[in-house]
Backbone as XML, in Angstrom:
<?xml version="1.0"?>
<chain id="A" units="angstrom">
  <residue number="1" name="UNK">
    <atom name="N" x="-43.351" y="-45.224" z="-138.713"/>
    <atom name="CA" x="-41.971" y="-44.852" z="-138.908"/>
    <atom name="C" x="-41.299" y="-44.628" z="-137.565"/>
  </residue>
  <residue number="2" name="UNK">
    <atom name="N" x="-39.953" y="-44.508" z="-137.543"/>
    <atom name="CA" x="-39.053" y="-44.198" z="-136.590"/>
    <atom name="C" x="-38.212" y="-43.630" z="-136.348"/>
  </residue>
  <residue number="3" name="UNK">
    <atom name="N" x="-39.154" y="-42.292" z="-135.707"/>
    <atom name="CA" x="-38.672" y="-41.270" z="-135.414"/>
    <atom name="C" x="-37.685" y="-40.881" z="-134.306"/>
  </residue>
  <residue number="4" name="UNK">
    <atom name="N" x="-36.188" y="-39.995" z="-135.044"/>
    <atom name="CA" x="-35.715" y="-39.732" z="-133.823"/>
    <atom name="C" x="-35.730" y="-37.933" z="-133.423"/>
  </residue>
  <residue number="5" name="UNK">
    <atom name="N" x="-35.784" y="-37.234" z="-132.587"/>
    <atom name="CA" x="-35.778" y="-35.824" z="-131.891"/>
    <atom name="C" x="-34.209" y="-35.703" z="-131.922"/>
  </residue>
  <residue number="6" name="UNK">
    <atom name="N" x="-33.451" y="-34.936" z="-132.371"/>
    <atom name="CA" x="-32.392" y="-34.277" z="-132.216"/>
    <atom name="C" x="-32.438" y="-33.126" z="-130.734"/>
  </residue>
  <residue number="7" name="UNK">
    <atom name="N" x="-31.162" y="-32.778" z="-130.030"/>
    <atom name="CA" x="-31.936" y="-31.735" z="-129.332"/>
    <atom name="C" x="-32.181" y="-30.489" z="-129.995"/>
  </residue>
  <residue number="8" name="UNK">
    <atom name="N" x="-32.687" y="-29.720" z="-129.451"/>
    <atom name="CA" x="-33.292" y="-28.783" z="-129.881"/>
    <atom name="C" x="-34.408" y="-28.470" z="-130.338"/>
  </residue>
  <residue number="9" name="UNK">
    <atom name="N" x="-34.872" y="-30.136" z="-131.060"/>
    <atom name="CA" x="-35.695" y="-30.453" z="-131.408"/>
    <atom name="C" x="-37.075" y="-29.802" z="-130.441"/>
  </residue>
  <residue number="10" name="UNK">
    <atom name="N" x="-38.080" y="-28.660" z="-130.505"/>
    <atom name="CA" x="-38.984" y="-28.696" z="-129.568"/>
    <atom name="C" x="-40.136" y="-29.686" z="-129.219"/>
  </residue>
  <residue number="11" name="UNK">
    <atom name="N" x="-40.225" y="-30.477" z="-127.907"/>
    <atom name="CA" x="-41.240" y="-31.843" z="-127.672"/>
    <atom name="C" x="-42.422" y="-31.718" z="-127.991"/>
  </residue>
  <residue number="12" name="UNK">
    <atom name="N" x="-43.069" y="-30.705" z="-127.873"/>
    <atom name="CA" x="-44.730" y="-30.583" z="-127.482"/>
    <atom name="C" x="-44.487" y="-31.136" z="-129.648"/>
  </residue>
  <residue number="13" name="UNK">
    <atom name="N" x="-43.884" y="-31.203" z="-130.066"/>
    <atom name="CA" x="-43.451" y="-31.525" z="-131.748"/>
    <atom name="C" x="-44.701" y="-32.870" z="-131.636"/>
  </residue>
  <residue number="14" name="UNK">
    <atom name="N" x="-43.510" y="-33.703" z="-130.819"/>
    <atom name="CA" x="-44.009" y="-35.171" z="-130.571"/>
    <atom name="C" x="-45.891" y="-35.385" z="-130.468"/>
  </residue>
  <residue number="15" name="UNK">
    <atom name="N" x="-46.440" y="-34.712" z="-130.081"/>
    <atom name="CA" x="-48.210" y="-34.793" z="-130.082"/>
    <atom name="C" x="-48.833" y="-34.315" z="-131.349"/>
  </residue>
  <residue number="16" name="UNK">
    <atom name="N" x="-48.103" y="-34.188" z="-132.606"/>
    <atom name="CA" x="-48.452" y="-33.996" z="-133.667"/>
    <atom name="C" x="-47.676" y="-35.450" z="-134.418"/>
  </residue>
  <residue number="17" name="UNK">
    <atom name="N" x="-47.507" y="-36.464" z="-134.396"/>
    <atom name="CA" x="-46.865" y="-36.933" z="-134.584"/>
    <atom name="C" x="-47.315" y="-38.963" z="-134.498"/>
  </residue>
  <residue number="18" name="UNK">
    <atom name="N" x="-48.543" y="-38.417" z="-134.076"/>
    <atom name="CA" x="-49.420" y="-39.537" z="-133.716"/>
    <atom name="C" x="-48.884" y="-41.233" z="-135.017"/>
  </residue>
  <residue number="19" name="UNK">
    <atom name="N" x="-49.196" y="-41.961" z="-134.427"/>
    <atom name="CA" x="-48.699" y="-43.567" z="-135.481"/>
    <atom name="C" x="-47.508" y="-43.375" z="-135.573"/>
  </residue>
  <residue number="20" name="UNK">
    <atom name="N" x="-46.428" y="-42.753" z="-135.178"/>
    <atom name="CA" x="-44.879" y="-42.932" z="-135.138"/>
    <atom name="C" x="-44.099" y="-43.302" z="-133.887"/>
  </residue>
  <residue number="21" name="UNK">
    <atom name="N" x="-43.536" y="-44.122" z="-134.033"/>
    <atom name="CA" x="-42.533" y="-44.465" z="-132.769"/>
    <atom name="C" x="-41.451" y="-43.431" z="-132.791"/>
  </residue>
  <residue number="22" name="UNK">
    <atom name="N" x="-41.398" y="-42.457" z="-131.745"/>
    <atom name="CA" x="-40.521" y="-41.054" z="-132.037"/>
    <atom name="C" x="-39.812" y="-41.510" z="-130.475"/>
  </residue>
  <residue number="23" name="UNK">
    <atom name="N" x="-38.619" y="-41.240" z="-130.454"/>
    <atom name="CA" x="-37.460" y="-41.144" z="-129.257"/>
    <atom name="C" x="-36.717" y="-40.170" z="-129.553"/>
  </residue>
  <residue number="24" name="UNK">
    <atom name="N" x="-36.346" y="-39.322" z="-128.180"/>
    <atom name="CA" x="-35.473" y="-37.943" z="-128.225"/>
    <atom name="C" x="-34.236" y="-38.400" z="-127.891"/>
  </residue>
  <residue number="25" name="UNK">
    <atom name="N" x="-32.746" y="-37.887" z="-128.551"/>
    <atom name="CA" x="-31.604" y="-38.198" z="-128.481"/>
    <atom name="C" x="-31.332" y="-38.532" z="-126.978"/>
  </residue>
  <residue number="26" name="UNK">
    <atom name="N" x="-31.870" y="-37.939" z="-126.360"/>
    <atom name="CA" x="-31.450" y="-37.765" z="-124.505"/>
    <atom name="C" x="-32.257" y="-39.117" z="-124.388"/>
  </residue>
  <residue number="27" name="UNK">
    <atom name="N" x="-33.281" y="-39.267" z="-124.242"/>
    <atom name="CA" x="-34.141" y="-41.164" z="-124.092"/>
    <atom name="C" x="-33.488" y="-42.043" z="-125.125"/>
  </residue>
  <residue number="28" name="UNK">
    <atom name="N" x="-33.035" y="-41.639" z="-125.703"/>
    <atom name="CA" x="-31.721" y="-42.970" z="-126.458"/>
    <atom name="C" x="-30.271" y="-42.924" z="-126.042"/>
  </residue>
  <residue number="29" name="UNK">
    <atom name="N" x="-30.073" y="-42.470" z="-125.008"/>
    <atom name="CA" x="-28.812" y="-42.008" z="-124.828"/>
    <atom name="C" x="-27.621" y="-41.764" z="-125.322"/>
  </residue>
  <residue number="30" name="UNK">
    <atom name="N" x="-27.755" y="-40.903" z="-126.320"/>
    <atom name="CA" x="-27.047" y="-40.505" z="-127.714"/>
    <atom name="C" x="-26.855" y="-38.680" z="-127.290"/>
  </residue>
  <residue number="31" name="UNK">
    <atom name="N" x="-27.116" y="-38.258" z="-126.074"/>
    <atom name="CA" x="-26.507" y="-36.348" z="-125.831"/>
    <atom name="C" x="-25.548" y="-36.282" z="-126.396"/>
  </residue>
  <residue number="32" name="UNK">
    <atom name="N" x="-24.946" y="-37.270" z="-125.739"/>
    <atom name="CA" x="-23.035" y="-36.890" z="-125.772"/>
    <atom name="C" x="-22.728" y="-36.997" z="-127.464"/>
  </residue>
  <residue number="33" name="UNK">
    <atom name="N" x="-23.024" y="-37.708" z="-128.210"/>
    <atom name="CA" x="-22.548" y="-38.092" z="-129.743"/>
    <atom name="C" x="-22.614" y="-36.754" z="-130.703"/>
  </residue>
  <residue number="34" name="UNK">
    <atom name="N" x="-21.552" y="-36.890" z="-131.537"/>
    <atom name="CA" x="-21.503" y="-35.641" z="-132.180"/>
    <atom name="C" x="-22.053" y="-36.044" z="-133.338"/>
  </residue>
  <residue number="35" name="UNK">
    <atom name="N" x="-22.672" y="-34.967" z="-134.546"/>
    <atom name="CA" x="-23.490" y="-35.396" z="-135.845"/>
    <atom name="C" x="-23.214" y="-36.707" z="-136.082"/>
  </residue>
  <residue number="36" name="UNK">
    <atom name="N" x="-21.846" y="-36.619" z="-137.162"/>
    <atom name="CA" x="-21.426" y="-38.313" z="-137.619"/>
    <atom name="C" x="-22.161" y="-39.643" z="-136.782"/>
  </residue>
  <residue number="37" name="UNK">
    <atom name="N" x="-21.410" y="-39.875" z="-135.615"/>
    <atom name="CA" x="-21.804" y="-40.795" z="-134.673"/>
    <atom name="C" x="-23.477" y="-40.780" z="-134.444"/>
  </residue>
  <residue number="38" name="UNK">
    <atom name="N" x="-23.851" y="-39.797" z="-134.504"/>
    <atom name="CA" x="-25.435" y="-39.331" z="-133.961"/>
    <atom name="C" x="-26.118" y="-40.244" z="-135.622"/>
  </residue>
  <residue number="39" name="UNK">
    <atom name="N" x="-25.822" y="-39.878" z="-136.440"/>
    <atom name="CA" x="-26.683" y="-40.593" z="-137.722"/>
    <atom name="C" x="-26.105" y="-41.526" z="-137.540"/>
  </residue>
  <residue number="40" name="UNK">
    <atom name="N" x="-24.884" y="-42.245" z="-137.230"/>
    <atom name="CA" x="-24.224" y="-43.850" z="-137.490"/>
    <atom name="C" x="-25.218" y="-44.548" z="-136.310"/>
  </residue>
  <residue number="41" name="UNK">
    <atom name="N" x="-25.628" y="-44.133" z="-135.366"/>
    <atom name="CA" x="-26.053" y="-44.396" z="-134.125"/>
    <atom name="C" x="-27.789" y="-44.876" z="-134.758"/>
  </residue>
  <residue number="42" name="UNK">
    <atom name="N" x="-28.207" y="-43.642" z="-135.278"/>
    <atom name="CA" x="-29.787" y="-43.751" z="-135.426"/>
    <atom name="C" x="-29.388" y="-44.651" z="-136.806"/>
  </residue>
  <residue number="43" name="UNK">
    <atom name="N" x="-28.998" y="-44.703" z="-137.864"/>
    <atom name="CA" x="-29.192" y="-45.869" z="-138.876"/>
    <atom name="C" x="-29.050" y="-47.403" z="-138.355"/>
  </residue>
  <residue number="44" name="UNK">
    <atom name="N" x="-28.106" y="-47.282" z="-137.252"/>
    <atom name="CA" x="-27.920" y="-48.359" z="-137.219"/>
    <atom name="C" x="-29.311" y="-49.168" z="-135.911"/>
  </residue>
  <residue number="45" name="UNK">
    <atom name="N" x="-29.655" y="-48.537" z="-135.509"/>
    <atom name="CA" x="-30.964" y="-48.572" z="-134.574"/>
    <atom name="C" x="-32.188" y="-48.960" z="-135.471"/>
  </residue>
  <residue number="46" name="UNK">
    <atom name="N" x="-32.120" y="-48.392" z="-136.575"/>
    <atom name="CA" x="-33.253" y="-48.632" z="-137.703"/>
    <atom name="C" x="-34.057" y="-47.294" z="-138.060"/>
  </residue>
  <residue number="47" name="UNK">
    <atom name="N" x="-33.804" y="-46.209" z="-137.270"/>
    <atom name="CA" x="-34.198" y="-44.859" z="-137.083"/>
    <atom name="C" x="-34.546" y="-44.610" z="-138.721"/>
  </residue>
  <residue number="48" name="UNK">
    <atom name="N" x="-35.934" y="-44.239" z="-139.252"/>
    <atom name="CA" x="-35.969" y="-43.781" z="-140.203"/>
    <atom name="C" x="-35.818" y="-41.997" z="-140.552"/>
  </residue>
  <residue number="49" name="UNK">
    <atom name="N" x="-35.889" y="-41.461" z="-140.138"/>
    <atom name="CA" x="-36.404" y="-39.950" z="-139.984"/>
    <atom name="C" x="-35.469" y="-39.198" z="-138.967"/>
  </residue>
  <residue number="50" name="UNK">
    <atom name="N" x="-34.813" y="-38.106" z="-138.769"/>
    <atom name="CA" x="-34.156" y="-37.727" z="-137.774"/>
    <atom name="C" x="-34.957" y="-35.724" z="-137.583"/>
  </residue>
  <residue number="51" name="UNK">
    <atom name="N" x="-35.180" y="-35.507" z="-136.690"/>
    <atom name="CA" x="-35.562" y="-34.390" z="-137.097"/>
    <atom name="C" x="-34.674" y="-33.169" z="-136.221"/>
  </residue>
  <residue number="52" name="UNK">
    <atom name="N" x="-33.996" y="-32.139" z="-136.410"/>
    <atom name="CA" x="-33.306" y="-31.350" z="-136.135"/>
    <atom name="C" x="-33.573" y="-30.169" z="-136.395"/>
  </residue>
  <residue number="53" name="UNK">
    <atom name="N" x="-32.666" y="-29.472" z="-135.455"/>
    <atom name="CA" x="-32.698" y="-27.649" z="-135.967"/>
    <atom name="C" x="-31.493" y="-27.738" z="-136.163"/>
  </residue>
  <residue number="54" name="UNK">
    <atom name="N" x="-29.987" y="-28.115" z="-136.135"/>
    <atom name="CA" x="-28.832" y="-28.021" z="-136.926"/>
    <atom name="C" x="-29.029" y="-27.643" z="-138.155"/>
  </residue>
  <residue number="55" name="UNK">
    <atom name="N" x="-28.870" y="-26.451" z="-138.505"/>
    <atom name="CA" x="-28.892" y="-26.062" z="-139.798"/>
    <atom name="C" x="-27.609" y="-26.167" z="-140.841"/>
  </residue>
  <residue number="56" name="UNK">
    <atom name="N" x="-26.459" y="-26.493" z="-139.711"/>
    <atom name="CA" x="-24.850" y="-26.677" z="-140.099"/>
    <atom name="C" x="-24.991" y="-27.967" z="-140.901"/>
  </residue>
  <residue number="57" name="UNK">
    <atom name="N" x="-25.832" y="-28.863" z="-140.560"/>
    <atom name="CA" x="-25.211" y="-30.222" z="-140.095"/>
    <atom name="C" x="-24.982" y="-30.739" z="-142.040"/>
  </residue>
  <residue number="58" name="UNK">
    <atom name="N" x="-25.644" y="-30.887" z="-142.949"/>
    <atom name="CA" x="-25.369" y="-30.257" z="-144.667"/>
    <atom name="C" x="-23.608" y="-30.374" z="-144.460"/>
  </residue>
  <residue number="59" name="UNK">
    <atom name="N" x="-23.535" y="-28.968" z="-143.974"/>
    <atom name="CA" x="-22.115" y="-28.474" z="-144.348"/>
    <atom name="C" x="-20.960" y="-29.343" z="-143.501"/>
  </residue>
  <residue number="60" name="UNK">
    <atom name="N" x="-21.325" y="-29.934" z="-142.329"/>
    <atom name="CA" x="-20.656" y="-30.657" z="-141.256"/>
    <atom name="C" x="-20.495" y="-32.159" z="-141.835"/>
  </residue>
  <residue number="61" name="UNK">
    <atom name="N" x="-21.503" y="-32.875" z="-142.456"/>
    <atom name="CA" x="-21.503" y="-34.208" z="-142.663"/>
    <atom name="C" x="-21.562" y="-34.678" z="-144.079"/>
  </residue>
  <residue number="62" name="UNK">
    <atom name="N" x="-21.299" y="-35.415" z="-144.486"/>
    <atom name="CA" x="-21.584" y="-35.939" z="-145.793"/>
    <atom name="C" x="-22.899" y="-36.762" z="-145.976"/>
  </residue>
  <residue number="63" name="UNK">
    <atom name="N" x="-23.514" y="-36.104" z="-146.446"/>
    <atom name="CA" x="-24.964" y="-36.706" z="-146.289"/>
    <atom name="C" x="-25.601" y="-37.957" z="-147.402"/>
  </residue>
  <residue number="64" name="UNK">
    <atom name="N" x="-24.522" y="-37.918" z="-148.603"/>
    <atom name="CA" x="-25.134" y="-38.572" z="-149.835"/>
    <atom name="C" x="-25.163" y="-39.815" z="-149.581"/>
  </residue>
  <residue number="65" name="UNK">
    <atom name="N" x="-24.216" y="-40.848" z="-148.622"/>
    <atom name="CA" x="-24.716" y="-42.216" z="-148.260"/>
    <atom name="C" x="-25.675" y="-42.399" z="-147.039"/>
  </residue>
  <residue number="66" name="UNK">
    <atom name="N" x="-26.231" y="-41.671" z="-147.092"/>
    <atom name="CA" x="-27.267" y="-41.713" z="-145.657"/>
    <atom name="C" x="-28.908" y="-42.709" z="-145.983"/>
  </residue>
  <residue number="67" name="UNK">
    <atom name="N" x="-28.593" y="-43.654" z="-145.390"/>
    <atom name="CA" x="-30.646" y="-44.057" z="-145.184"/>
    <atom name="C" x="-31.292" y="-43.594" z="-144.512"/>
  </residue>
  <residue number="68" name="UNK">
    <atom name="N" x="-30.641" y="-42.656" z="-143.603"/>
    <atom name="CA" x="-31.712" y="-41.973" z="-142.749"/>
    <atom name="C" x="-32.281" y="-40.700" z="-143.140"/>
  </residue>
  <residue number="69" name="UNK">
    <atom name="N" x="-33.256" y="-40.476" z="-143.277"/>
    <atom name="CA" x="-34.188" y="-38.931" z="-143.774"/>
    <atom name="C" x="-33.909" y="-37.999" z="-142.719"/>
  </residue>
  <residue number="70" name="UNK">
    <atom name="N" x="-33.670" y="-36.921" z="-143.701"/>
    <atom name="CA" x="-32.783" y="-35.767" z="-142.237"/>
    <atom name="C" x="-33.842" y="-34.585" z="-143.139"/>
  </residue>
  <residue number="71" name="UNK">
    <atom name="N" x="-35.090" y="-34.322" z="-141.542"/>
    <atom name="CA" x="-35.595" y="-32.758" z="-141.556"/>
    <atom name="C" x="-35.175" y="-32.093" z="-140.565"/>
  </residue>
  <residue number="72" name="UNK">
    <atom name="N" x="-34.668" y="-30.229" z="-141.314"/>
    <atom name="CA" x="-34.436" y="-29.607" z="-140.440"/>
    <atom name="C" x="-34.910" y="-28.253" z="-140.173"/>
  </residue>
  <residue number="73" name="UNK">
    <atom name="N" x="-35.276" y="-28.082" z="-139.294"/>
    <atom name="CA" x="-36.374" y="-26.918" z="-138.783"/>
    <atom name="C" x="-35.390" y="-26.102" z="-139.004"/>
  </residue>
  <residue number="74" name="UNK">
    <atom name="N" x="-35.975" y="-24.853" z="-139.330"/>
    <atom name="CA" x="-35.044" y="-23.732" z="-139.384"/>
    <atom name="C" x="-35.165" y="-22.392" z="-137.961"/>
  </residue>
  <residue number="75" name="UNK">
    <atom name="N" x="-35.608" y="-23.422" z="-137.064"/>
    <atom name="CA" x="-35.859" y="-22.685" z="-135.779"/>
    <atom name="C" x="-36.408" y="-23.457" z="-134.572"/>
  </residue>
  <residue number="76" name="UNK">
    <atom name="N" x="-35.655" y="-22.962" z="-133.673"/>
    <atom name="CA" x="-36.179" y="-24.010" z="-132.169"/>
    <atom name="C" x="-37.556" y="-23.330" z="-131.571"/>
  </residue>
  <residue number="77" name="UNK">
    <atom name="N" x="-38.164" y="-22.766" z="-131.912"/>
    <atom name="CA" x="-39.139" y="-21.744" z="-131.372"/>
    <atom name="C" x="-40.626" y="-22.624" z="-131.689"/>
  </residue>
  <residue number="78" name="UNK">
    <atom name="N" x="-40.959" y="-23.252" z="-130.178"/>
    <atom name="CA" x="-42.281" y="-23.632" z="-130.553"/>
    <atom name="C" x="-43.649" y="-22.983" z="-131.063"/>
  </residue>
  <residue number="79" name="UNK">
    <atom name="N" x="-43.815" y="-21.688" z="-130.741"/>
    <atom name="CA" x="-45.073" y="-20.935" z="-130.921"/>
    <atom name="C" x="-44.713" y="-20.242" z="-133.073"/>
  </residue>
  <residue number="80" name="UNK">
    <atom name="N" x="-43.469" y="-20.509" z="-133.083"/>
    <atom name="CA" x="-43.184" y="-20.309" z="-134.939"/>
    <atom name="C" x="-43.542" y="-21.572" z="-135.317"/>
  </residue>
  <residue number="81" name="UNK">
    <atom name="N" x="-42.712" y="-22.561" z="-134.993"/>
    <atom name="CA" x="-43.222" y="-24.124" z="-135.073"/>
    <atom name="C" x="-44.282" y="-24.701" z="-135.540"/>
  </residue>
  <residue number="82" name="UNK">
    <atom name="N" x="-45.089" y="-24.276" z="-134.798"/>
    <atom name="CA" x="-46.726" y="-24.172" z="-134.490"/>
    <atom name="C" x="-47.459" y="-24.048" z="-135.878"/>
  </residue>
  <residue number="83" name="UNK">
    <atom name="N" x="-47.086" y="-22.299" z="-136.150"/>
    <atom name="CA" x="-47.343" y="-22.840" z="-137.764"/>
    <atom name="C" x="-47.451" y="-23.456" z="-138.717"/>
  </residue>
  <residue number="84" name="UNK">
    <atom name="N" x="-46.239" y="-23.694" z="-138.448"/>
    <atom name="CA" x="-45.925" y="-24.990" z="-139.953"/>
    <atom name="C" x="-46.064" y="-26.701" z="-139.543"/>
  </residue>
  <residue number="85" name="UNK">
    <atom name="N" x="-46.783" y="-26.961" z="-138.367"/>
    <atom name="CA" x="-46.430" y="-28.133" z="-138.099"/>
    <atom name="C" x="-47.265" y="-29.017" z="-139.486"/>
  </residue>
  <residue number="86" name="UNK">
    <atom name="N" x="-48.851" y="-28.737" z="-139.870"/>
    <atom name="CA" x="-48.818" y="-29.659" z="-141.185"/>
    <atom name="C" x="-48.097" y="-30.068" z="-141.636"/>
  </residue>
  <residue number="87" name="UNK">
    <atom name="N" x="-47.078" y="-29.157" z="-142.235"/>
    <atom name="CA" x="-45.940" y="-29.312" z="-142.906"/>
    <atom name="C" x="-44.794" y="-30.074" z="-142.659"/>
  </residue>
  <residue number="88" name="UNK">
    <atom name="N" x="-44.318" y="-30.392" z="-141.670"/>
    <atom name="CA" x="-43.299" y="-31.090" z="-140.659"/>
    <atom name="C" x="-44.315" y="-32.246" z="-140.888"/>
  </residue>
  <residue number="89" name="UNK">
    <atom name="N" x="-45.411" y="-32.280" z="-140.287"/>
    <atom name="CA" x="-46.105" y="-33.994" z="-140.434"/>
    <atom name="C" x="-46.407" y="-34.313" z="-142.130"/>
  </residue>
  <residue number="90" name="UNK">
    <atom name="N" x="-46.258" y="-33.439" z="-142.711"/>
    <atom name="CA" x="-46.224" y="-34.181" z="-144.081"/>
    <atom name="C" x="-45.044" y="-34.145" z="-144.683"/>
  </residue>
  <residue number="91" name="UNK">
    <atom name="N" x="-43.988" y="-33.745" z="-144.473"/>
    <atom name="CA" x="-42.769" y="-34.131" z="-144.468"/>
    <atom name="C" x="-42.214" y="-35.504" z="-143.987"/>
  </residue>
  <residue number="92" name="UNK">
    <atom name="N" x="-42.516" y="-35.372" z="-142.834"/>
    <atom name="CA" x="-42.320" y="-36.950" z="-142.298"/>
    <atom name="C" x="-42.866" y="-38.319" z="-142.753"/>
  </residue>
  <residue number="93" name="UNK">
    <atom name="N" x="-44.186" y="-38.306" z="-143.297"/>
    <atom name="CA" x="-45.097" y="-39.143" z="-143.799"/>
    <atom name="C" x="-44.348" y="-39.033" z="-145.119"/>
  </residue>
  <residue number="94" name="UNK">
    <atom name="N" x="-43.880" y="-38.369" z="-145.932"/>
    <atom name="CA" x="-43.784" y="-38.714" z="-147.071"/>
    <atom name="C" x="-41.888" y="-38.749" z="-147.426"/>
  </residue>
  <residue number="95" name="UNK">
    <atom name="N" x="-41.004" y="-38.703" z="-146.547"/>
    <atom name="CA" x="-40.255" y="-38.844" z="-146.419"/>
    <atom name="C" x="-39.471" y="-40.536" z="-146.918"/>
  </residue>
  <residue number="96" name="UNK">
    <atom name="N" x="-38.792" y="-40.444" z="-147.442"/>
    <atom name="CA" x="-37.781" y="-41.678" z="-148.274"/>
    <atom name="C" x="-36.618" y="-41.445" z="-147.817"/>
  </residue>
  <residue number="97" name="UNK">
    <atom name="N" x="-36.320" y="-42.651" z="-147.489"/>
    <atom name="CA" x="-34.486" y="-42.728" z="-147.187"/>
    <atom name="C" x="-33.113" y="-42.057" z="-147.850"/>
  </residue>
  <residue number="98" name="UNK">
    <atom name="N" x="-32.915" y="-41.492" z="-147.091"/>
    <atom name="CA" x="-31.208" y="-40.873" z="-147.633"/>
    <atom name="C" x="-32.050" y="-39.102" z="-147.983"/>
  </residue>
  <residue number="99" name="UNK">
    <atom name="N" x="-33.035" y="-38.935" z="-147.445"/>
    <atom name="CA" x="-33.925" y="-37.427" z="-148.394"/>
    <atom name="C" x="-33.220" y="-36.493" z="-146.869"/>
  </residue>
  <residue number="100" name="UNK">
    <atom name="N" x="-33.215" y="-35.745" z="-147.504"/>
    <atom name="CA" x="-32.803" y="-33.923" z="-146.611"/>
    <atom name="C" x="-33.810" y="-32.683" z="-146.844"/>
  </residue>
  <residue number="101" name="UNK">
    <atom name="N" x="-34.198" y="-32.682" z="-146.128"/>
    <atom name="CA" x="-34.875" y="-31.273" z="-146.656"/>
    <atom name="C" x="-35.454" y="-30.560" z="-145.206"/>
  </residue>
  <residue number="102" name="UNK">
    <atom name="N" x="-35.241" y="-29.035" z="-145.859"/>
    <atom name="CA" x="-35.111" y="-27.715" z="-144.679"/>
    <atom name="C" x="-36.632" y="-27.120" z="-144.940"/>
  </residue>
  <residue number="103" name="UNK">
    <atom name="N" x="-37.102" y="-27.079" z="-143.603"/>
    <atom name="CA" x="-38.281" y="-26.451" z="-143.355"/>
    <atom name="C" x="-38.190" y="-25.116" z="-143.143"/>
  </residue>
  <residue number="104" name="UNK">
    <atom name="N" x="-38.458" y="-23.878" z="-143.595"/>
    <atom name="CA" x="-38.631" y="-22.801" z="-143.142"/>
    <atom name="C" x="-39.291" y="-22.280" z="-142.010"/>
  </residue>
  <residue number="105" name="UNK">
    <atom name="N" x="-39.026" y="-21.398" z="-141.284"/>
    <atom name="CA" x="-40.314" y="-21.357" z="-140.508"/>
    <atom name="C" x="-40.154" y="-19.840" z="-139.870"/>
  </residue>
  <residue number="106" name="UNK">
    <atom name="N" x="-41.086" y="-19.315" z="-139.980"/>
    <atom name="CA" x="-41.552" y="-17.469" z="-139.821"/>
    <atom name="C" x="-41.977" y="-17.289" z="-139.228"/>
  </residue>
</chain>
């Protein structure tokens, strides 16, 4: 699959993440783009998966025509992260186009 890092996104993410082609918004040169543009950008790239801590982004975008799978961490904090990463990698693996769904994380 093809993964993209939102910022915020924490990297050390990426080494759990093994058999995916993953690129961070900043190595695609997509910083500057705001949500909208940021998913028009990664669908149109072929980006399957987007992964974020925007927890707004629901309320900011219209998400129901989307092919791209949008997970979003509910925290930038790698050592909380850490925890739940199973979870984030089986999220991703089992992830289908146009899907949303919020990870908790404690």
């Amino acid at each position: 699959m093809k993964l993209l890092f939102d910022q915020g996104t924490p990297a050390p993410l990426r080494n759990h993440l093994d058999g995916h082609d993953l690129t961070t918004v900043y190595e695609a040169g997509w910083s500057q783009l705001e949500n909208g543009d940021l998913l028009e950008a990664a669908e149109k790239d072929g980006y399957d998966v987007l992964i974020t801590t925007d927890q707004n982004l629901k309320y900011q975008q219209n998400l129901s025509d989307r092919t791209i799978a949008i997970i979003v961490l509910k925290s930038t904090s790698w050592p909380l992260i850490q925890n739940v990463v199973t979870h984030i990698v089986d999220a991703v693996n089992g992830s289908s186009p146009g899907d949303y769904l919020e990870i908790s994380i404690q």
